[in-house]
C-alpha positions in Angstrom: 0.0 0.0 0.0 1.4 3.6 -1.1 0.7 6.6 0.5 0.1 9.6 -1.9 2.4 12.4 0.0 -0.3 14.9 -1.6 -2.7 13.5 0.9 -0.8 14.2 3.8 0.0 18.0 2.4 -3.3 17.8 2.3 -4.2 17.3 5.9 -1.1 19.4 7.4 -2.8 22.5 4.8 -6.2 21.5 6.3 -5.0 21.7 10.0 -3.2 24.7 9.3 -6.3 26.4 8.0 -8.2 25.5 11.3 -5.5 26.5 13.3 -4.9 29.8 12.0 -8.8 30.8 11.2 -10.3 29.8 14.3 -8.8 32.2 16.4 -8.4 34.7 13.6 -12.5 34.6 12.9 -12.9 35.8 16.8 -10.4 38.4 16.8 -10.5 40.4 13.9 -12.7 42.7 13.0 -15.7 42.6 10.5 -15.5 41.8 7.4 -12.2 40.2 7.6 -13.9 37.8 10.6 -15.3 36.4 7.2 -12.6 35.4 5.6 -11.1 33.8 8.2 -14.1 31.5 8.8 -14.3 30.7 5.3 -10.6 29.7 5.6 -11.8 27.5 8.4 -14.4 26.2 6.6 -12.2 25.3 3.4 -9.8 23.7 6.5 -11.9 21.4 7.6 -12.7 20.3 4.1 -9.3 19.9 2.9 -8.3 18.0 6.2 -11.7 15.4 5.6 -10.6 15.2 2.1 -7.3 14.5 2.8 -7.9 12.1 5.4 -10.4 10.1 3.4 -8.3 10.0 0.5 -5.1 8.7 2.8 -7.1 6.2 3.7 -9.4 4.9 0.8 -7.3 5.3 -2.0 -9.6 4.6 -5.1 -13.0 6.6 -3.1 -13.7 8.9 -6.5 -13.0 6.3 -9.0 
C-alpha cells in the first residue's frame, strides 16, 4: 500500500487552516472575521478530504 504524500499535504494545509482561522475569525474585526471562517471552513474540508483520500485510495474512481 502507497501513501500519496499529496494526501498528507493535504491534511497538514487543512490543520493549518483550522488552526490559524479559528482564532483569527474571533479576533479580527468585520468583514475580515469572514474570511477567516471561510478559511476555516475550506480547513476542515481539505483535512476530511485528505484524510479520506489517505485512507481509501480509489474513493472517487
Amino acid at each position: 500500500m502507497t501513501i500519496g504524500y499529496q494526501y498528507i499535504a493535504l491534511i497538514i494545509a487543512g490543520l493549518a487552516g483550522i488552526a490559524w482561522g479559528l482564532p483569527a475569525a474571533h479576533r479580527l474585526k468585520s468583514p475580515f472575521d469572514i474570511a477567516a471562517a471561510a478559511i476555516v471552513l475550506c480547513g476542515v474540508v481539505a483535512f476530511a478530504l485528505g484524510v479520506l483520500l489517505t485512507f481509501i485510495p480509489g474513493f472517487f474512481k
